[in-house]
C-alpha positions in Angstrom: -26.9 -1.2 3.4 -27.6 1.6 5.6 -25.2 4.4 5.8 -23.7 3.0 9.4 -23.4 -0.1 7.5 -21.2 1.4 5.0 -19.3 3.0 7.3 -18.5 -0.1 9.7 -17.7 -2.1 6.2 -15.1 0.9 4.3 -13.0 0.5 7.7 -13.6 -3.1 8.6 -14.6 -5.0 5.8 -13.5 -3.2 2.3 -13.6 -5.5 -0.2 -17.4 -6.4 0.3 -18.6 -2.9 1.0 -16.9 -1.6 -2.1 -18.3 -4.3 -4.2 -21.2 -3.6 -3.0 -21.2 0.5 -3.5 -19.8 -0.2 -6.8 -23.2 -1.7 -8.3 -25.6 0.6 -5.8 -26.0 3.4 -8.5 -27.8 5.7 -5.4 -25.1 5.2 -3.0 -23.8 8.6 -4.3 -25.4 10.9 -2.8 -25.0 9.1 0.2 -21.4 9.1 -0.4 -21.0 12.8 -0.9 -23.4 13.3 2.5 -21.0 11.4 4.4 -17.5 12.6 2.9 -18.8 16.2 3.3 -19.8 15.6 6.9 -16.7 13.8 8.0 -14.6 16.5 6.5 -16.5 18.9 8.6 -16.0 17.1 11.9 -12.3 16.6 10.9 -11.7 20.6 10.2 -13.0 21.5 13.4 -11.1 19.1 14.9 -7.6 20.7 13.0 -9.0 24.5 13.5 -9.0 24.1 17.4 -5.5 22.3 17.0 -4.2 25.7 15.1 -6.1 28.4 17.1 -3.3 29.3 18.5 -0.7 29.1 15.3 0.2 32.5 13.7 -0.7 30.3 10.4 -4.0 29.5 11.6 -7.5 30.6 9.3 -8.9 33.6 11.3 -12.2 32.3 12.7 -14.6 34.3 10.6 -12.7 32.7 7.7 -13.0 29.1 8.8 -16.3 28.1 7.2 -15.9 29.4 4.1 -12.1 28.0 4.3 -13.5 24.1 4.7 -16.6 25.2 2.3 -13.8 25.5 -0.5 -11.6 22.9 0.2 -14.3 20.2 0.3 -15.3 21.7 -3.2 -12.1 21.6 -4.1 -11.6 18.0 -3.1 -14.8 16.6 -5.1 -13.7 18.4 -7.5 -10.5 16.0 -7.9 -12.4 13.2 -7.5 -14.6 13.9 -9.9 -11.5 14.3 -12.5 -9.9 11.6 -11.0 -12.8 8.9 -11.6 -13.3 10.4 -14.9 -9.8 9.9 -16.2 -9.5 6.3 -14.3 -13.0 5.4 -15.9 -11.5 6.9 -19.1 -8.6 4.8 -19.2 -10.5 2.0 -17.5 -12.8 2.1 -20.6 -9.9 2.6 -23.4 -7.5 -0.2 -22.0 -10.1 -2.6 -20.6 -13.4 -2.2 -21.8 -14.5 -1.0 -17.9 -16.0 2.2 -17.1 -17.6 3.0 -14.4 -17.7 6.4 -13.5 -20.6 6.6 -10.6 -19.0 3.6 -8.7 -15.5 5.3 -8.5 -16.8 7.9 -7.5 -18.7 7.0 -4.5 -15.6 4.9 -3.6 -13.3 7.4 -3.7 -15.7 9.4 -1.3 -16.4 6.4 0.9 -13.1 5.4 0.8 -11.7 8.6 2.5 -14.0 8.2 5.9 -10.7 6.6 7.6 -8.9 10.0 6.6 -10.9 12.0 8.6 -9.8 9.8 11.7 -6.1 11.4 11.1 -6.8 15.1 12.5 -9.2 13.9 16.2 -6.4 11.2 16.4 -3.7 13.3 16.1 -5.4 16.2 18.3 -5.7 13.5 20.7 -2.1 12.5 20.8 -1.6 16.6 21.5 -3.5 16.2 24.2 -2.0 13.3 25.7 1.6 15.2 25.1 2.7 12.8 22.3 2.8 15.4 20.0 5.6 13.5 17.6 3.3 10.7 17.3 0.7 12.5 15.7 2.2 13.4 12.3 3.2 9.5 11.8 -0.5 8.7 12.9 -1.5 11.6 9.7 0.6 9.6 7.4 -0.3 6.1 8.4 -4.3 7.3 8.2 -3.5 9.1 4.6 -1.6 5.6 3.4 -4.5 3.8 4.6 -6.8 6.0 2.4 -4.7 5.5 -0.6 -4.7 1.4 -0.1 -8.7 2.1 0.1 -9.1 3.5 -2.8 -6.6 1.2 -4.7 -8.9 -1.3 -3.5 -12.1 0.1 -4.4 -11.0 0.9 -7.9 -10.0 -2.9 -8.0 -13.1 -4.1 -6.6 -15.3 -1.3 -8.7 -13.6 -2.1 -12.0 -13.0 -5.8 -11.6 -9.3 -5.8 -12.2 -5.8 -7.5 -10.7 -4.4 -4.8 -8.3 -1.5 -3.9 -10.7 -4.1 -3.1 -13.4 -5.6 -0.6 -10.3 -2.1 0.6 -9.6 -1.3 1.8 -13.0 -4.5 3.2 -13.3 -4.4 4.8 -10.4 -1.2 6.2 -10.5 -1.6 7.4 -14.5 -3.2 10.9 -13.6 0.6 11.3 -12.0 2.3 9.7 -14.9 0.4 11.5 -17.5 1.4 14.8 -15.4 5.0 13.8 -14.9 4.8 13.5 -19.1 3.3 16.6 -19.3 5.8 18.4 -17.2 8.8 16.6 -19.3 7.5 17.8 -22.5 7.3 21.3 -21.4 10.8 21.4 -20.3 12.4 19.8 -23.2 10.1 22.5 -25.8 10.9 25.4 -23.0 14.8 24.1 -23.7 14.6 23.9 -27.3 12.9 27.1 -27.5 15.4 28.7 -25.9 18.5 27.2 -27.7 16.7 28.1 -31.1 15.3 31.9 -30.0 16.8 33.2 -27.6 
């Protein structure tokens, strides 16, 4: 599949495309090409929206602003795939660390239609209508990548959901402990 292919198939056809990118070990790159790109067209999209905001990132900052964030962002995927294919691998003798990956990249394309949709919507002077458009593209991304973890993995969708969701329930745990040792520390020290 060519990268246009891909594209067309993550928005229009899912299922098949992510089966696909989920045996195509060299679709990563690829994947990391196109996220980074889409990101880029997406940020100047949201910097002109916010040129004019008091919150805005001053202009000499901008670059190096998206440079970070998209760093940032492949950074959580990369933890997130490796915990998913961790658990994946532990509860259900799956791993596939490459393939979720590039899903979870490929999967975010319809994301980056959120800020030029909403910009648009500004334009036209349905302002309102352009943060439910942000949360409908962002739910849209989330059902992707549910999806492509399905697909990737080869698992019923509430196996996906669960592992999906674990990074947050493993967190949730986390934060739980820490409060109950936090309160028993200070009952017993302070």
């Amino acid at each position: 599949m060519t990268a246009r292919e891909i594209i067309y198939g993550v928005i229009f056809e899912p299922g098949q495309t992510f089966a696909y990118l989920g045996m195509a070990r060299n679709k990563l790159g690829l994947g990391i090409i196109i996220f980074t790109v889409f990101s880029f067209m997406a940020s100047i999209t949201s910097h002109a929206m916010d040129i004019e905001s008091k919150f805005a990132v001053p202009s000499q900052f901008w670059g190096v602003f998206w440079l970070c964030k998209v760093a940032a962002v492949l950074l959580l995927f990369a933890l997130l795939t490796g915990f998913v294919s961790l658990l994946a691998e532990v509860f259900f003798q799956r791993g596939n660390a490459p393939g979720l990956f590039a899903i979870m990249c490929y999967a975010s394309i319809p994301g980056f239609l959120g800020a030029p949709l909403a910009y648009s919507f500004t334009l036209l002077g349905l302002a309102e209508w352009s943060a439910l458009l942000v949360l409908l593209t962002g739910i849209w991304v989330l059902v992707l990548q549910i999806m492509g973890i399905k697909t990737v993995l080869d698992l019923d969708y509430s196996q996906a959901l669960g592992l999906f969701f674990s990074p947050l329930f493993v967190l949730i745990l986390v934060f739980i402990l820490a409060l109950i040792v936090g309160g028993v520390w200070s009952i017993l020290f302070l």
